[in-house]
C-alpha positions in Angstrom: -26.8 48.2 -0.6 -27.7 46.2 2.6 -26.5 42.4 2.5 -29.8 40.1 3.2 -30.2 38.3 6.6 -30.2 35.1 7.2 -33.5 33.2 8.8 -32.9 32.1 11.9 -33.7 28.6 11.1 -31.0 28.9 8.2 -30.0 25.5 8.9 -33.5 23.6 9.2 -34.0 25.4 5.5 -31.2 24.6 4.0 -32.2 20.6 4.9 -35.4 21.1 3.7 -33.7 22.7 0.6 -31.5 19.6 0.3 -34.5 17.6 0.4 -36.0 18.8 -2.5 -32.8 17.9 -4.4 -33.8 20.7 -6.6 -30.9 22.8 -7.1 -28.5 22.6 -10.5 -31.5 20.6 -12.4 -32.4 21.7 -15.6 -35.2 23.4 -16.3 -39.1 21.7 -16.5 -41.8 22.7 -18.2 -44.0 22.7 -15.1 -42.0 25.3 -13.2 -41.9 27.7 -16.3 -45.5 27.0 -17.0 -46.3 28.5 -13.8 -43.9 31.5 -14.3 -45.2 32.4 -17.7 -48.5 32.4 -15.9 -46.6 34.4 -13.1 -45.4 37.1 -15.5 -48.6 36.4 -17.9 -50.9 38.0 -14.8 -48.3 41.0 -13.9 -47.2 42.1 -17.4 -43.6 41.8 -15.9 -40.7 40.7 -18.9 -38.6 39.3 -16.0 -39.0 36.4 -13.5 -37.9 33.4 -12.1 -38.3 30.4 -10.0 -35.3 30.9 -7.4 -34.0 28.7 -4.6 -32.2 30.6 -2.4 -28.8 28.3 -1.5 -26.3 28.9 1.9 -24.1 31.1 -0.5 -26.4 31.9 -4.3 -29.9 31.7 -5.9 -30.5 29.0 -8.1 -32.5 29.8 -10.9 -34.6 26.5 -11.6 -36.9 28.4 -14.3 -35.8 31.6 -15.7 -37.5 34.8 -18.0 -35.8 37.4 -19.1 -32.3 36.8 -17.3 -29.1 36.1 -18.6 -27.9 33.4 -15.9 -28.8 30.8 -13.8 -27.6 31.7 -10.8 -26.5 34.8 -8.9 -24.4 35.3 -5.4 -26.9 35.1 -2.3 -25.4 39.2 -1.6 -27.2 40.8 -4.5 -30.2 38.2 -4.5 -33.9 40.1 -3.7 -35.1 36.8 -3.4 -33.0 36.2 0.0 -34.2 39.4 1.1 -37.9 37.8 0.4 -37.5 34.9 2.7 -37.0 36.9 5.0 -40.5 37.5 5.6 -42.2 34.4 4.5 -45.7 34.9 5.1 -46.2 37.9 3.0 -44.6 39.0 -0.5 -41.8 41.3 -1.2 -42.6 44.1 -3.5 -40.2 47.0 -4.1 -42.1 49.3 -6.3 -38.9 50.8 -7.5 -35.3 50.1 -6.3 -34.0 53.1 -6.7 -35.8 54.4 -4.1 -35.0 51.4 -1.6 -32.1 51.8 0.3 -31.6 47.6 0.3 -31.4 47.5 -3.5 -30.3 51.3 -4.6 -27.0 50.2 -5.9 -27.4 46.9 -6.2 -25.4 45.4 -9.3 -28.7 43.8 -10.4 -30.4 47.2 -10.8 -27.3 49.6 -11.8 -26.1 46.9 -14.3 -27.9 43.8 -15.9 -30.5 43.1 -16.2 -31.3 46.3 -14.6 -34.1 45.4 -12.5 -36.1 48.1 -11.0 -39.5 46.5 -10.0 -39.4 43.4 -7.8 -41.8 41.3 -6.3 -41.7 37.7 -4.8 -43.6 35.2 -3.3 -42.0 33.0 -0.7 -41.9 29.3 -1.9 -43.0 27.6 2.1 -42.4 24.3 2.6 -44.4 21.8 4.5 -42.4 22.7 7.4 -42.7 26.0 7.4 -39.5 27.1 5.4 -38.9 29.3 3.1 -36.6 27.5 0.5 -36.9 30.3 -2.3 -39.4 32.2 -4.3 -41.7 32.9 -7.4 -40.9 36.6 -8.6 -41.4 38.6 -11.6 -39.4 41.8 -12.1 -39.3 44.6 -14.8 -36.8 47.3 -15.9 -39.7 49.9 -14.8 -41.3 50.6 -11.8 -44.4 49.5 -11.6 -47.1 48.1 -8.6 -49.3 45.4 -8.0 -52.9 45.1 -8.0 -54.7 43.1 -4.9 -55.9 40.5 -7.6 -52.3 39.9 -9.1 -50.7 40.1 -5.7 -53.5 37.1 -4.2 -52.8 35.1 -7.5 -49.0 35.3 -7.1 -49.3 33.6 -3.5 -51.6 30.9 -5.4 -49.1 30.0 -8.0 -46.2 30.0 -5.4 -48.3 27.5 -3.6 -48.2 25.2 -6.5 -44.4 25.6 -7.0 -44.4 23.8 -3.3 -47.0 21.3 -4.3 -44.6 20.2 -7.2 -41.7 20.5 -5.2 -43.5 17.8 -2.8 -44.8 15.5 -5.9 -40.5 15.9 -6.5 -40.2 14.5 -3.3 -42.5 11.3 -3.0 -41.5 10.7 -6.9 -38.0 10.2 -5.3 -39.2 7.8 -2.3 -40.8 5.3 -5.2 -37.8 5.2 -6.7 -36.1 4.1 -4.0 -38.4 2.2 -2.3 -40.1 0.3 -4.9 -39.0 -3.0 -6.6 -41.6 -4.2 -8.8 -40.8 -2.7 -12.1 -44.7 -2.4 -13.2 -45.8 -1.3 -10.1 -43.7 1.1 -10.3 -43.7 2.6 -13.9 -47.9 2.6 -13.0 -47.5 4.7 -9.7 -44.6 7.2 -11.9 -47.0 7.6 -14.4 -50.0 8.7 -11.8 -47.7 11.1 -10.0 -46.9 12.5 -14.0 -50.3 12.6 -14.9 -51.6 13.9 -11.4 -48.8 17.2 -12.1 -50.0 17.4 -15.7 -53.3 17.6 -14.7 -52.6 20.1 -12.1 -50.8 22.5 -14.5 -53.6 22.2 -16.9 -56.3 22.7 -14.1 -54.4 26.1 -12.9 -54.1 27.2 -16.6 -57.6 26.8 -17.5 -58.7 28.5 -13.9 -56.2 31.8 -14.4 -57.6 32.0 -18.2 -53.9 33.0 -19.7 -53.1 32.1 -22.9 -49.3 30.2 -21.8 -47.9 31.0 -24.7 -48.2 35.1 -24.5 -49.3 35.6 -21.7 -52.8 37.0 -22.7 -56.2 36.0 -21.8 -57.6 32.9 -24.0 -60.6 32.2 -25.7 -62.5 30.9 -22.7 -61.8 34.2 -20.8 -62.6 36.3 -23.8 -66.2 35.0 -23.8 -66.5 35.9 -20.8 -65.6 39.1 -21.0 -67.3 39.6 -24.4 -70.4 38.7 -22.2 -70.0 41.2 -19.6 -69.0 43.8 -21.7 -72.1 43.8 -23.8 -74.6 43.2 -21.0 -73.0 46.3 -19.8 -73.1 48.0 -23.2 -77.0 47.6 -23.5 -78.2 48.6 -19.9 -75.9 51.6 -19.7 -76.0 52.1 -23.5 -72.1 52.6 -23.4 -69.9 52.2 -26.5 -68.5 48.9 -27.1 -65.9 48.3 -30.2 -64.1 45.0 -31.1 -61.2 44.2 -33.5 -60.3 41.1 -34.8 -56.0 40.8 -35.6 -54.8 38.3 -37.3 -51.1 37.9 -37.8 -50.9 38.1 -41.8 -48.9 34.8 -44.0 -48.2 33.7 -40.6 -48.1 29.9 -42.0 -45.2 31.1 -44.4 -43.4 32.2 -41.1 -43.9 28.7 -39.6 -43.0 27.0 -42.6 -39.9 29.2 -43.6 -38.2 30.2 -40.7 -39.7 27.4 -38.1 -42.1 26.8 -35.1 -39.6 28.6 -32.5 -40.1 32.0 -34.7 -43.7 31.2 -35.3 -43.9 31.4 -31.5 -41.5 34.7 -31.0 -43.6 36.2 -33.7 -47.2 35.3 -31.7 -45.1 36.6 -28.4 -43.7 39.8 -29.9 -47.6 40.6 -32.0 -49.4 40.0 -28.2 -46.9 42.1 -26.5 -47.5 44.8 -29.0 -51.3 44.4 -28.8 -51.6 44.4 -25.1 -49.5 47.6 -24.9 -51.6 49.7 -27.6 -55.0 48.0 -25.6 -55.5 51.4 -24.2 -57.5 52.6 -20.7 -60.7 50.4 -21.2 -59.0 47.8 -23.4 -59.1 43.5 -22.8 -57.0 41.5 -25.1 -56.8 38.0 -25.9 -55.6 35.6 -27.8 -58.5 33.7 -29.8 -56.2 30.8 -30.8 -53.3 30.2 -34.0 -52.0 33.9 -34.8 -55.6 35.7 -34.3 -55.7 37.9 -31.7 -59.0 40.1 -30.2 -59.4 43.2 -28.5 -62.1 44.4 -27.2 -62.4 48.4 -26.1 -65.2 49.8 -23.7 -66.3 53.4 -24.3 -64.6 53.8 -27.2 -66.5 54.8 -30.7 -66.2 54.0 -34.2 -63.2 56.7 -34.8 -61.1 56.3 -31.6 -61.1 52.0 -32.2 -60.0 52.6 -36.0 -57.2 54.5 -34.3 -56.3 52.9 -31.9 -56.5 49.9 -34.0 -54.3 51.6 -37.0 -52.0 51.8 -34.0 -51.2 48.6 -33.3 -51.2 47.9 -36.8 -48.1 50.2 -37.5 -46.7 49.3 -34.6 -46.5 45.4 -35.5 -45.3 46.8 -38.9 -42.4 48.4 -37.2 -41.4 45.2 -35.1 -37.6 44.7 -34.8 -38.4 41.3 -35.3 -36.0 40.7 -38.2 -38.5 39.5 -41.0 -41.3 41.9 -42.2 -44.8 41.0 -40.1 -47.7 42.6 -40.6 -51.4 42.0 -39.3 -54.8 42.6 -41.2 -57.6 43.9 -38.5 -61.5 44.1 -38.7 -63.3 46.2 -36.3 -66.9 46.8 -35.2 -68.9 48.5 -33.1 -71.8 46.9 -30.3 -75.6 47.7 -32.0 -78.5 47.0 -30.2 -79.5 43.7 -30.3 -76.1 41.8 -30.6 -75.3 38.9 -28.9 -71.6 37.7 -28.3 -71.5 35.6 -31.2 -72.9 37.9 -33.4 -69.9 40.7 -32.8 -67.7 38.4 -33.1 -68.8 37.4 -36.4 -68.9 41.2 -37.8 -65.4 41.7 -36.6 -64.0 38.7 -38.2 -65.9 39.4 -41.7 -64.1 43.2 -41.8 -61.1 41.5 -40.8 -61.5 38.9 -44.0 -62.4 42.2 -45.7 -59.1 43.7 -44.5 -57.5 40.6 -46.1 -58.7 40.9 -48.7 -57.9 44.3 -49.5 -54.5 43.4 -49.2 -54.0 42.8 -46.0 -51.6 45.3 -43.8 -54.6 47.1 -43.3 -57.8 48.2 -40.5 -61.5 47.6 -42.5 -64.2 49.6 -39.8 -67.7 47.2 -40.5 
């Protein structure tokens, strides 16, 4: 293993870092709405918002790691700031004589794949980073890699709202004046967080596209379906007696539930697949090139794979599928997908009904 550098402005950046007062707060939802978007876009289990500190990283938002902070040693993330104009992607670790035997990828949480994108202050510092990691090795696209640097860019633009949040506090004295600017600057970051949702598409919940995006691509897909006369199949899944799940067990499961359905969805999607989630627990997948045989398969698939969920109460889904005729419009597909998926319903449900 080889022991990060330290920036040469170590000292500037840790000022800056003190600035931000940011380090042992507890968690926000802003920061880990941007890193389930984060890992949302690279289909990564791990990540974290991490401020790298003169001697640890400080996890302000965490995925998929058991603590909050790590020493700076073993920390990728001090590595990344290294080099803060450009992210830092290591494929796979093992293969990296930096990271090789590093703790974090011989023990837990095992990380093989890394990549992070420097948090730069308005001065030009690199306090930290956004990063997702996984447990395989894996790569990233040039689209994922460009919308990481965007989202990290947003990290900083909260950071700075942090910042002038704190100066009103201090500064101001007229209580009214000053619970109307505070609830600007809150509106102004909710919006923002909304704004960057709705522009990346991704469902926050799981990860997975949302219904705005799966127009779209319903929409492409079939214009491409009737000029090249290519097969187009969509399926309907819907998460069966998911209410009984809210209502028994909680919200929190309902959630884990919805998570641990789109996780298996996405990974039975296969070459040509696009998944989204539609909205409640009903989910949609739409498969290019694929006929009438292959999409029942593929969507039997998923179907015994929800079935078999270590999820610690029985789930099961009920799907509908259908294949593109000439003719069909976006609306109309989805309408045939969600009768056979009523039909699978009820037929008992558990089940994959071909229209």
């Amino acid at each position: 293993m080889i022991k990060p550098e330290k920036p040469a402005s170590e000292q500037s950046r840790l000022e800056v870092l003190k600035r931000y007062e940011i380090l042992d707060t507890l968690p926000e939802r802003a920061y880990d709405d941007l890193l389930t978007i984060a890992a949302g876009i690279c289909g990564t289990p791990m990540g974290s918002v991490s401020f790298v500190d003169a001697d640890r990283q400080f996890f302000k938002s965490r995925r998929g790691l058991p603590v909050s902070e790590t020493p700076r040693d073993v920390a990728f993330c001090a590595h990344a700031i290294m080099t803060p104009n450009q992210m830092l992607i290591v494929p796979d670790a093992r293969d990296d004589l930096r990271f090789h035997d590093n703790p974090l990828v011989t023990g837990e949480p095992r990380i093989l794949f890394y990549a992070g994108a420097p948090l730069i202050s308005s001065e030009g510092e690199a306090t930290g980073t956004l990063c997702v990691m996984d447990n395989q090795p894996r790569k990233l696209d040039a689209f994922q890699q460009e919308a990481m640097m965007v989202l990290s860019r947003q990290v900083t633009a909260l950071l700075e709202l942090r910042v002038s949040y704190k100066k009103l506090r201090h500064h101001l004295s007229e209580r009214e004046w000053y619970e109307e600017q505070l609830k600007s600057y809150q509106d102004s970051l909710e919006e923002q967080n909304a704004d960057l949702i709705e522009q990346t598409r991704l469902d926050p919940l799981t990860g997975l596209s949302n219904r705005r995006a799966l127009n779209l691509a319903l929409d492409a897909a079939i214009q491409l379906a009737a000029t090249q006369g290519s097969s187009l199949a969509m399926a309907i899944i819907d998460i069966d007696h998911f209410k009984t799940i809210n209502d028994l067990h909680g919200h929190p499961v309902g959630d884990e539930t919805l998570v641990s359905v789109a996780r298996v969805i996405h990974a039975q999607r296969g070459q040509h697949g696009f998944t989204a989630r539609c909205g409640g627990e009903e989910f949609a997948l739409l498969m290019s090139h694929t006929d009438a045989k292959n999409a029942e398969l593929q969507c039997d698939y998923i179907r015994e794979a929800v079935q078999n969920l270590a999820q610690g109460l029985p789930v099961t889904v009920s799907i509908g599928v259908t294949l593109f005729k000439a003719g069909d419009t976006a609306a109309s597909l989805y309408a045939r997908a969600d009768e056979a998926m009523y039909a699978a319903k009820s037929g008992g449900r558990n089940r994959v009904v071909l229209s």
